[in-house]
FITOR-103063 format. One record per atom (N, C-alpha, C): x, y, z; residue in three letters. Coordinates in steps of 0.05 Angstrom, whole numbers, padded with zeros to 5 digits, always signed. Example, Ala and Ser with C-alpha at 12.3 -4.5 7.8 and 13.67 -1.06 7.14 Angstrom:
+00264-00114+00156ala+00246-00090+00156ala+00264-00066+00156ala+00257-00045+00142ser+00273-00021+00143ser+00258+00001+00157ser
This chain:
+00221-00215-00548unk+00243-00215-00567unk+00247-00186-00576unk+00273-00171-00568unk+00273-00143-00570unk+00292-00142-00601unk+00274-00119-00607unk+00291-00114-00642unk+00310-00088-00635unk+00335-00098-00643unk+00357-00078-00649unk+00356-00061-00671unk+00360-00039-00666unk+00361-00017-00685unk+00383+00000-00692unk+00388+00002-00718unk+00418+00018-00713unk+00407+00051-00723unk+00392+00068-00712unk+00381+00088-00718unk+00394+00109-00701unk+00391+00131-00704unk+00398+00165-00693unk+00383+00173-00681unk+00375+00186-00654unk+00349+00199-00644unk+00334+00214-00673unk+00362+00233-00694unk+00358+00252-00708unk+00350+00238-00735unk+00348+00207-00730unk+00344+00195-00760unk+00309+00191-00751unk+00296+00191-00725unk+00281+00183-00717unk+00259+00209-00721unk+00266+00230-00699unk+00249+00259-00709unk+00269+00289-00705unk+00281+00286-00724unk+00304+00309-00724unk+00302+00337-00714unk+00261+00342-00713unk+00267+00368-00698unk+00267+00370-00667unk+00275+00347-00651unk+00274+00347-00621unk+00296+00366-00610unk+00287+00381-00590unk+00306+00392-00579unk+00327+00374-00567unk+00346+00393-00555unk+00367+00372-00538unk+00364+00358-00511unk+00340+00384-00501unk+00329+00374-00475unk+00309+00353-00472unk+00295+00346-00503unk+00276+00328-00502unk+00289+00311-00517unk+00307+00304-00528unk+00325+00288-00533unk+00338+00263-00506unk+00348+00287-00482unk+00343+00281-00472unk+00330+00251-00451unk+00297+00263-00452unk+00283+00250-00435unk+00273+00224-00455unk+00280+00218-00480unk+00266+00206-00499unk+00277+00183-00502unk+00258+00155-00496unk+00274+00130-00488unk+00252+00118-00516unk+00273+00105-00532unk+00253+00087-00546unk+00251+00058-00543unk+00231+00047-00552unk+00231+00020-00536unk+00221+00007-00566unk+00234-00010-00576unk+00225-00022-00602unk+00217-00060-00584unk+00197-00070-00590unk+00192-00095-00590unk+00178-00111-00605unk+00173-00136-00608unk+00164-00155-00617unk+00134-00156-00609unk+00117-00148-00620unk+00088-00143-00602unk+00067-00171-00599unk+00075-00195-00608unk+00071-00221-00604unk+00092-00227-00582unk+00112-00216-00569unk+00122-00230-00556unk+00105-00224-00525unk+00080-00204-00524unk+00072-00198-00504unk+00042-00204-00491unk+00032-00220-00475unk+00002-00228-00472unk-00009-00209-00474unk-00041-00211-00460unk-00060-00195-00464unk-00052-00178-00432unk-00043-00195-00413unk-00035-00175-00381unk-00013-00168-00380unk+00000-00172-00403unk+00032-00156-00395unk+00031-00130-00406unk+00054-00108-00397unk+00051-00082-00412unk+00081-00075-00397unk+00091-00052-00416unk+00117-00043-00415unk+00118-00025-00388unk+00132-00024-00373unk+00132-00003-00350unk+00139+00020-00358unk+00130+00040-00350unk+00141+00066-00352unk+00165+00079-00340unk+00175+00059-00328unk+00192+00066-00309unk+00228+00055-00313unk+00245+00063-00314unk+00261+00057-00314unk+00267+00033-00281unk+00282+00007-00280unk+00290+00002-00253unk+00299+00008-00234unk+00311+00029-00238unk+00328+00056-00219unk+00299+00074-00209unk+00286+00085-00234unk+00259+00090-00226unk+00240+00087-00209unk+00239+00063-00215unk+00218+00045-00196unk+00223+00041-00177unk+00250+00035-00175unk+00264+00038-00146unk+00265+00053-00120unk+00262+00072-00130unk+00262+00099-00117unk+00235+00098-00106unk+00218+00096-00123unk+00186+00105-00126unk+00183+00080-00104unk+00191+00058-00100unk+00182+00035-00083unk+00195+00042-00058unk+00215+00057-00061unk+00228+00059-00026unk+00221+00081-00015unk+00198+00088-00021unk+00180+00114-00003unk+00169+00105-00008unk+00153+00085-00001unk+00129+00064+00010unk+00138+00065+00042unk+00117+00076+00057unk+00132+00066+00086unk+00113+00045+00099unk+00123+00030+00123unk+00107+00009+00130unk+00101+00015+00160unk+00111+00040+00172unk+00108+00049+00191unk+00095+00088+00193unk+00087+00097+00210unk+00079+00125+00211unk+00079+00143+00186unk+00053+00123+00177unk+00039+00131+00149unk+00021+00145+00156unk+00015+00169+00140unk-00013+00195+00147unk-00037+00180+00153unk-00055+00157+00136unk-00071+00147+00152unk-00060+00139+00181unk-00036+00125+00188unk-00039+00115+00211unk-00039+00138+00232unk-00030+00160+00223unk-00023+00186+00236unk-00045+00199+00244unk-00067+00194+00220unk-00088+00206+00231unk-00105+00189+00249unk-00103+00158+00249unk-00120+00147+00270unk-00099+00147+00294unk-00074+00156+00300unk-00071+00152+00325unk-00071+00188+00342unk-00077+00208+00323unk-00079+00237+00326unk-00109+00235+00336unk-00126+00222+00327unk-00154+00215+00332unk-00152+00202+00358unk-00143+00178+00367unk-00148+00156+00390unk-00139+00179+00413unk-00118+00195+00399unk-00098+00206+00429unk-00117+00229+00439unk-00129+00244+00416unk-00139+00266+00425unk-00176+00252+00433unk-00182+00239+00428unk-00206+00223+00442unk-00199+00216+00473unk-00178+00219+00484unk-00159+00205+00511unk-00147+00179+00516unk-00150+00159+00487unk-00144+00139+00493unk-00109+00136+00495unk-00097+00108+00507unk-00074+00114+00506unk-00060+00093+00498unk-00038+00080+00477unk-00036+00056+00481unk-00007+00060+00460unk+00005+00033+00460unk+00030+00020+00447unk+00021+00035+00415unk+00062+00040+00408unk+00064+00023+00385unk+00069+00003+00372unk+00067-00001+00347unk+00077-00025+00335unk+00083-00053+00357unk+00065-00070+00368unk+00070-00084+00384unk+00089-00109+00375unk+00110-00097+00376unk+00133-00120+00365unk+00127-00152+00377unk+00112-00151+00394unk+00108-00188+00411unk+00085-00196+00409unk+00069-00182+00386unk+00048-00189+00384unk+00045-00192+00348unk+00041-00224+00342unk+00031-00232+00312unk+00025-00209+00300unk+00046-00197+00274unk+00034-00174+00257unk+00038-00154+00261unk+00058-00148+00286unk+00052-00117+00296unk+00038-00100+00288unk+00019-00099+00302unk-00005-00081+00303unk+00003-00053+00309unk-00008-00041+00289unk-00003-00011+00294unk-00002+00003+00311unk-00031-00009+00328unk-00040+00006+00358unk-00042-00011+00385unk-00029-00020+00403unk-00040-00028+00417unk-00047-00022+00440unk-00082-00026+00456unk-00088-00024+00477unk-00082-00043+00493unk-00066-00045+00514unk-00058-00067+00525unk-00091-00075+00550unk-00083-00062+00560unk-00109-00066+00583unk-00133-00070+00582unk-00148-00072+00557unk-00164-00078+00544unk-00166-00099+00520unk-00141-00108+00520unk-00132-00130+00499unk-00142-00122+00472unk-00137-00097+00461unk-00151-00100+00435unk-00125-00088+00414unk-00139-00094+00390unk-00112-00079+00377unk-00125-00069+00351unk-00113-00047+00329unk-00114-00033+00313unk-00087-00035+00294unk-00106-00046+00266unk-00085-00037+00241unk-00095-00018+00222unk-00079-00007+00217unk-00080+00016+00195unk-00070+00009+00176unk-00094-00005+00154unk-00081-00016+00128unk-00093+00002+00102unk-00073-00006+00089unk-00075+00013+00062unk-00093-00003+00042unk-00108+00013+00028unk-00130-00008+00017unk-00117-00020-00012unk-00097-00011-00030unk-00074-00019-00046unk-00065-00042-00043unk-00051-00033-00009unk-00031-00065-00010unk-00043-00083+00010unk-00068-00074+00015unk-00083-00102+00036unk-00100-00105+00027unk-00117-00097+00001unk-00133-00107-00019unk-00155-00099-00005unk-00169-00080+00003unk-00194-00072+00016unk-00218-00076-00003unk-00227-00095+00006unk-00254-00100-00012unk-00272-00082-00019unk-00283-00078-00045unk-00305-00059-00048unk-00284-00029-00052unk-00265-00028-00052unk-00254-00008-00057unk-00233+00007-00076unk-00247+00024-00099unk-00232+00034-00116unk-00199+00033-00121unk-00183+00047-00094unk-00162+00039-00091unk-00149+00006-00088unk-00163-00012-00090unk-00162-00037-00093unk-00152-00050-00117unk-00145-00030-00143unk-00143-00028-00165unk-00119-00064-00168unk-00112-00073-00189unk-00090-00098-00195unk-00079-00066-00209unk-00050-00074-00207unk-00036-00059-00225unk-00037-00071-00253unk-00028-00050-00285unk-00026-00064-00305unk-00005-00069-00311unk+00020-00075-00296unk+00049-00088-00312unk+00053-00105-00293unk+00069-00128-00294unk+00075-00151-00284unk+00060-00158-00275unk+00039-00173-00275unk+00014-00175-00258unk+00024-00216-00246unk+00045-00225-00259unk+00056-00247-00246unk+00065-00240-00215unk+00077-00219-00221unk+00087-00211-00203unk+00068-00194-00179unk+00066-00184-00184unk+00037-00162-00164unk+00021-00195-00150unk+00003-00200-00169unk-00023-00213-00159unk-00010-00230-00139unk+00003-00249-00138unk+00006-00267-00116unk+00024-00247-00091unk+00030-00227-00093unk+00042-00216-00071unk+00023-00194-00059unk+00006-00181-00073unk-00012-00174-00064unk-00044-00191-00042unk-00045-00209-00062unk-00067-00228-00057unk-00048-00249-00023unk-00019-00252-00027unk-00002-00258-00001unk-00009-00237+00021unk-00003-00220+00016unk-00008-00199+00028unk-00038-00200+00047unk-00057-00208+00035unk-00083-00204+00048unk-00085-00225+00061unk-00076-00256+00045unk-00077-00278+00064unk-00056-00273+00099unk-00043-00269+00087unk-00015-00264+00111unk-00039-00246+00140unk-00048-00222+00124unk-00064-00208+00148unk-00085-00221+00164unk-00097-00239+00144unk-00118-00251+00159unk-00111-00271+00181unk-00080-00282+00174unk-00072-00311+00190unk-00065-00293+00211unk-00052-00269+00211unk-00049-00256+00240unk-00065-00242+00265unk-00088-00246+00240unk-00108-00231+00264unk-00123-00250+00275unk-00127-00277+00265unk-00126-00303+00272unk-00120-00305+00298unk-00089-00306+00292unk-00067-00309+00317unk-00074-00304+00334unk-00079-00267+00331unk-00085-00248+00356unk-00113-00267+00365unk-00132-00265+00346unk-00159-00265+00364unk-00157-00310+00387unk-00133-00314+00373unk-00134-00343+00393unk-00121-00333+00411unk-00104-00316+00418unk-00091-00301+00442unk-00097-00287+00461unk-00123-00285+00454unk-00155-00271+00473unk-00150-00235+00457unk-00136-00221+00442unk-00142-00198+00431unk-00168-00192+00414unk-00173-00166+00417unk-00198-00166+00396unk-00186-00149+00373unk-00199-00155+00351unk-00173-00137+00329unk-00195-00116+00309unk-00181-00092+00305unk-00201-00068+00291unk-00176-00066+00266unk-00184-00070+00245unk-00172-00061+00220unk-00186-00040+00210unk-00178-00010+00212unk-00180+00016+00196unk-00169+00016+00171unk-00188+00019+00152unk-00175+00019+00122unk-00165+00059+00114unk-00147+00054+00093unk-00131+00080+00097unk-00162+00098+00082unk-00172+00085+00066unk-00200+00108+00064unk-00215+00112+00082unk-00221+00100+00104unk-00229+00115+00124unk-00224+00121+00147unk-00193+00135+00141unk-00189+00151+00155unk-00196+00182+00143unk-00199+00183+00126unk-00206+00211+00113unk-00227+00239+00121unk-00246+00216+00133unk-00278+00230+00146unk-00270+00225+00181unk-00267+00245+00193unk-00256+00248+00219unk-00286+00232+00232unk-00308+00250+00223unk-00333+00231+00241unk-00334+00196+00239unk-00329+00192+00221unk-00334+00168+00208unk-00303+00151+00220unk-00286+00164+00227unk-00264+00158+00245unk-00268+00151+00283unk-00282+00173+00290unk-00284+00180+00308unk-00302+00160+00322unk-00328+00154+00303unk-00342+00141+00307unk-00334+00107+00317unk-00319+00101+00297unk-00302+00079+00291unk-00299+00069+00321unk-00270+00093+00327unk-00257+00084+00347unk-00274+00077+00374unk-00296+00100+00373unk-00316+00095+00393unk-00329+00071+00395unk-00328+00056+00378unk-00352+00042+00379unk-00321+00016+00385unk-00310+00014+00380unk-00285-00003+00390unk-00276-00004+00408unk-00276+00014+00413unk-00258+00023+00442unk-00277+00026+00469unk-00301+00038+00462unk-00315+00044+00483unk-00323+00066+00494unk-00335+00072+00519unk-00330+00111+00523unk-00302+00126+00516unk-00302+00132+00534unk-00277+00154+00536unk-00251+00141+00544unk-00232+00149+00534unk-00210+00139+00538unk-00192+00146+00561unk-00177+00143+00576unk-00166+00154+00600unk-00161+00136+00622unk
């Protein structure tokens, strides 16, 4: 329940400049009208907007760096396998295996800091986030009844090139070529 105000920025703190006048949004509410998990966004809708549509779902720096890694190891394979459940980031065809490059945010990487719930709308977040993880698991499902074998790289580790390197090796096999 939002309270109307008939006030002045200058009735509010008269010595603001004009430029901070400006940037200065006030937000009066009813502080019973809000649970213990809700909280005001900081963001204007237009805001947020913006800030959400540079989210990419394709040739993201983690995925950039595990396929700058696979290529320069010699391996060689697909992108985004559009005919394959989930399109997988990477695929080796000839070896039936496949690689995602998930972000530990929006695929909920267990055990991991960036795993954070956001604190505003959490109606909204939790079941699309927590979708989110179910959705991945039903596809790698898919894949592995399709005879693929499936490697999910989380975007924290891609960070440590050994710990990358290692990865792919141990997935992939010797040398690639």
């Amino acid at each position: 329940m939002g309270v109307d105000f008939d006030l002045e920025v200058h009735d509010i703190m008269p010595v603001l400049s004009v430029v901070a006048v400006k940037e200065l949004r006030v937000v009066a509410f009813d502080c019973q009208d809000l649970t213990s998990t809700e909280m005001v966004d900081t963001l204007t809708p237009e805001e947020r907007g913006a800030r959400m549509a540079l989210v990419r779902n394709k040739n993201t720096k983690p995925e950039m760096r595990v396929r700058s890694m696979a290529h320069r190891m010699g391996f060689r394979f697909r992108l985004h396998g559009a005919r394959l459940p989930g399109r997988p980031d990477l695929v080796f065809a000839s070896t039936r295996k496949v690689i995602f490059v998930h972000g530990c945010f929006w695929h909920r990487h267990p055990g991991c800091s960036r795993t954070r719930m956001p604190k505003s709308r959490l109606d909204f977040w939790e079941p699309k986030l927590l979708g989110n993880a179910t959705r991945d698991r039903k596809k790698q499902d898919a894949l592995e009844k399709l005879g693929w074998t499936v490697l999910v790289i989380w975007e924290c580790e891609t960070e440590n090139e050994e710990v990358l390197r290692r990865k792919l090796l141990e997935f992939l096999g010797g040398g690639g070529g």
